[in-house]
C-alpha positions in Angstrom: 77.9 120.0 85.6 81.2 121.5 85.9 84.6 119.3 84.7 86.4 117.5 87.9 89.1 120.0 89.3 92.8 118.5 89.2 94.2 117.3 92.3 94.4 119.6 95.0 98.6 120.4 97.0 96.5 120.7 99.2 94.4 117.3 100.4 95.6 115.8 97.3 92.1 115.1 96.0 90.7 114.1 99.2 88.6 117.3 99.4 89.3 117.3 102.9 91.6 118.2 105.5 93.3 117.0 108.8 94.6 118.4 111.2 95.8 118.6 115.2 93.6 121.4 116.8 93.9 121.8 120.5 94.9 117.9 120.9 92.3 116.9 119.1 91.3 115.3 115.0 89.9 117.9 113.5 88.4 117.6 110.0 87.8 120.4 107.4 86.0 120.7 103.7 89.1 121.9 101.7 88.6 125.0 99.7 88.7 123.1 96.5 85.8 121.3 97.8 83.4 121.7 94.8 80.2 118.8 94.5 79.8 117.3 91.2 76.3 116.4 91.9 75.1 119.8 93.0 77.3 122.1 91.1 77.9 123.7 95.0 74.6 124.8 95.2 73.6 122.0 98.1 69.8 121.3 96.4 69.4 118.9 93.6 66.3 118.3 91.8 64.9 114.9 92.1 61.7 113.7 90.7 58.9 111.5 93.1 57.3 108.3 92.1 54.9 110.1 89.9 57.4 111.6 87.9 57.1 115.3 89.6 60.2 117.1 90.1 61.3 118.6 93.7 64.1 120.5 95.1 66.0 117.9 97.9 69.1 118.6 99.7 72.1 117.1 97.9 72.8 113.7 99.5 76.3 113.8 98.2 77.2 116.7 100.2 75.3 115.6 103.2 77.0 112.3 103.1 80.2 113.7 102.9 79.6 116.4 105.6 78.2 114.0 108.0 81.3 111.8 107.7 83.8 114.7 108.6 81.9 115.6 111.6 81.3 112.1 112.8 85.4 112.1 112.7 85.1 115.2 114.7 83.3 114.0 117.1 84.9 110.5 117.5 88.0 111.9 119.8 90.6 110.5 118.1 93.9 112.7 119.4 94.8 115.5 117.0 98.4 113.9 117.2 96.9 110.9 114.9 95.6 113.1 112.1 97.9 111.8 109.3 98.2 108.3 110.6 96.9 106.2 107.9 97.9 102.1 107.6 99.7 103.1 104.3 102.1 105.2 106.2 102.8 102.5 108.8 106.2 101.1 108.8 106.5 97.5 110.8 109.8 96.4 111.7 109.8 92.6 112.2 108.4 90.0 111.5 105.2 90.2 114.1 104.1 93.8 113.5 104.0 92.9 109.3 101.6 90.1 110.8 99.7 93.1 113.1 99.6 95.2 110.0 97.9 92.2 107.8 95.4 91.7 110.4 94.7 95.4 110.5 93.5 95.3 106.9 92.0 91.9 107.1 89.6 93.3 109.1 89.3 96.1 107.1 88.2 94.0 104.1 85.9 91.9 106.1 84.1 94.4 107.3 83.7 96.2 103.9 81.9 92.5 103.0 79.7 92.4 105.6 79.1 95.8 107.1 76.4 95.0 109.2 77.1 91.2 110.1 79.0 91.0 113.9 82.7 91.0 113.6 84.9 90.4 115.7 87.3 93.2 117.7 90.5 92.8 117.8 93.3 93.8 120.6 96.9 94.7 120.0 98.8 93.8 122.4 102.8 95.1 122.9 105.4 96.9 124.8 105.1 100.6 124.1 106.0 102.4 121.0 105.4 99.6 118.7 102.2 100.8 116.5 99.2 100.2 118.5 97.8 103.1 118.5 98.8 104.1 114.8 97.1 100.8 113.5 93.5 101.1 115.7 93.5 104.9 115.0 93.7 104.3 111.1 91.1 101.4 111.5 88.4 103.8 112.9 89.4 106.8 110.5 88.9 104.9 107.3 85.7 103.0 109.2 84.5 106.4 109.5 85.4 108.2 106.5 84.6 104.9 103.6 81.3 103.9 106.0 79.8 106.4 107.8 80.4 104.5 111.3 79.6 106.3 114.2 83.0 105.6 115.9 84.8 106.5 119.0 88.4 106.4 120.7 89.1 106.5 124.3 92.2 106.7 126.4 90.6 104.8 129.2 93.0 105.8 132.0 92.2 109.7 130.6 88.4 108.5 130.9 88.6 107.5 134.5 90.3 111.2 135.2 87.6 112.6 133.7 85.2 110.8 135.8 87.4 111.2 139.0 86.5 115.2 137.6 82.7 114.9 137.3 82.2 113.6 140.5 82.9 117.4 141.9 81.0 118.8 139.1 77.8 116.7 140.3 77.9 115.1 136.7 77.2 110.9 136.8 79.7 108.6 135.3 76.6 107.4 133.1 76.8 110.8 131.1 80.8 110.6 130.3 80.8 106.9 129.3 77.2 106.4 127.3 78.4 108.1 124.0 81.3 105.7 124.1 79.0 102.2 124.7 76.6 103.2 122.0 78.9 104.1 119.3 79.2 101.1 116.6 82.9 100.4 117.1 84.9 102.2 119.8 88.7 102.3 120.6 90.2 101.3 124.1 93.7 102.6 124.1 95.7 101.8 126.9 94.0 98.7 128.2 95.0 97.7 132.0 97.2 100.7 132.4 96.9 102.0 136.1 95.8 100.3 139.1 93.0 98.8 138.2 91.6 99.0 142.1 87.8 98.2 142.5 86.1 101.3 141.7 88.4 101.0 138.1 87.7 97.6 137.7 84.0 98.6 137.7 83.8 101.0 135.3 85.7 98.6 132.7 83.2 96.0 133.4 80.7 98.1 132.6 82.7 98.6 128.9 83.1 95.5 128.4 79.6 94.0 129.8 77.8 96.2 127.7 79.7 95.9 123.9 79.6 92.1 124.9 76.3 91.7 125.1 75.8 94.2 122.0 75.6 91.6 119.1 76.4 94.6 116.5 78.8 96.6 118.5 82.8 96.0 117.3 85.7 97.3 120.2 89.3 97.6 119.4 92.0 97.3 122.2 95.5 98.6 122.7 97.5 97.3 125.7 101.2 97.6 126.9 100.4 93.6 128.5 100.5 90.1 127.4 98.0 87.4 127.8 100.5 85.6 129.5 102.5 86.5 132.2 106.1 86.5 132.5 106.2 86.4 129.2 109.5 87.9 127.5 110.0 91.2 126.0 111.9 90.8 122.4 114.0 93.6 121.3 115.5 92.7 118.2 115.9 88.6 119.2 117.2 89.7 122.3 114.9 89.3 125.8 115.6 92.6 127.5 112.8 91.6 130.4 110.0 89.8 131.8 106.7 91.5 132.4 105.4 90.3 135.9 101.5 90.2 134.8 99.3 88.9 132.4 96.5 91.2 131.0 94.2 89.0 132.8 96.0 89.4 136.2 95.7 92.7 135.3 92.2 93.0 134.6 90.4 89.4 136.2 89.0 86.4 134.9 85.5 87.5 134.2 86.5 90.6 131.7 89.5 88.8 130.4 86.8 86.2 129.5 84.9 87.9 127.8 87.8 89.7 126.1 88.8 86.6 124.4 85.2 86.1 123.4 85.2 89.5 121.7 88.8 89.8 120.0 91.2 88.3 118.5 94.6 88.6 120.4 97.3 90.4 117.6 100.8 90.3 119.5 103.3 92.9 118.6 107.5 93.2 119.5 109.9 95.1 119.5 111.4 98.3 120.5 110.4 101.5 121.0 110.5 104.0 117.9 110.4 106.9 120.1 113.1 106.1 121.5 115.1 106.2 118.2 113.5 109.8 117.3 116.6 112.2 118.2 115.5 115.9 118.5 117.0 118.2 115.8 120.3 120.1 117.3 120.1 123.3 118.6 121.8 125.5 116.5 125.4 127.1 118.3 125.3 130.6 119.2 128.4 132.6 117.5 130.4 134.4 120.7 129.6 137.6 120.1 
């Protein structure tokens, strides 16, 4: 068996790459990528219960192979492919508390991988984290457990539908790979108009990973669980948001929301807005 190669500048020893390909996560073997167990060869031999020898496929490498492309296929957005909680930066008080829950749950699920836990939703004006913190939830889910995971930008999901409906494809076939994954990501929670075709399709989410005993669902939303409640921007209220997440989405789902998850609140004010674009460098007159 050959000695373990040195870090990689690479992945830095990850033996894997991430990276933002057409909007989307995608995950590559490294070229340093070397198993110890099978020398690279991808066969190992094994012996049976009678103490006969056999050639197998390497389990390391197909454990390790499966977990990439299960992060392929979850559909988290290329834009998240370095997000990691380590990285995560919380200003105030509340978001240090969001960022504790995050690996809380985290380190209960690493206890009890295949006992029901509950979701959680983070809730928050916008640029505050959400997304960052639910993202690197399902990543190291994925890559440390082998999770079939999934992320969905719900508003982008009901397009998508909206889309099918002229391509003769049923709403059925766009959302069952999301309802049968083990944990699944709703970003953007409540955001449109929630009119009564909408409101159906989220009852169907909801209704089905609620009465799913092993299934886990994280939430993002820009809304409160109460409404009128005050936006914070550094101990100052800058405005009032006129409705609740369950004016926003109705008794019945909001229900079983709160039967699901546990609420994280989050304040603040937008990073983005703090990001200034480099300047453009002056022309000389000629």
């Amino acid at each position: 068996m050959k000695a373990e190669p040195r870090d990689c500048p690479k992945c830095s020893g990850k033996k894997y790459n991430l990276s933002n390909r057409e909007g989307k996560l995608c995950a590559q073997l490294c070229s340093c990528f070397l198993c110890q167990e099978c020398d690279g060869e991808g066969r190992t031999f094994r012996q049976d219960d009678k103490g006969m020898a056999f050639l197998a496929d390497c389990s390391f490498c197909l454990t390790f192979r499966k977990r990439l492309r299960l992060l392929n296929d979850s559909g988290i957005p290329g834009k998240f492919s370095n997000s990691t909680l380590e990285i995560y930066q919380p200003i105030g008080l509340q978001n240090k508390k969001a960022l504790s829950r995050a690996k809380d749950f985290l380190d209960d699920f690493h206890i009890t991988p295949k006992q029901p836990c509950r979701g959680l939703i983070f809730m928050g004006g916008p640029g505050l984290g959400k997304t960052h913190l639910v993202v690197s939830i399902l990543k190291q889910l994925i890559l440390e457990d082998e999770v079939n995971g999934k992320f969905v930008d719900f508003f982008q999901l009901l397009s998508d539908i909206r889309h099918g409906y002229s391509h003769d494809q049923s709403e059925m076939s766009l959302i069952e790979p999301y309802l049968k994954s083990r944990v699944l990501v709703i970003d953007e929670l409540a955001k449109g108009r929630n009119n009564e075709w909408e409101q159906t399709i989220l009852d169907q989410f909801i209704s089905s990973r609620y009465n799913a005993a092993d299934k886990i669902t994280l939430f993002t939303t820009n809304y409160s669980d109460q409404s009128g409640a005050p936006t914070d921007t550094n101990g100052r209220v800058t405005s009032f948001q006129k409705q609740s997440l369950e004016e926003k989405v109705g008794d019945r789902i909001f229900s079983r929301l709160a039967q699901m998850c546990d609420f994280v609140k989050m304040e603040g004010e937008d990073y983005r807005t703090k990001i200034k674009p480099p300047p453009r460098a002056s022309r000389k007159a000629d």
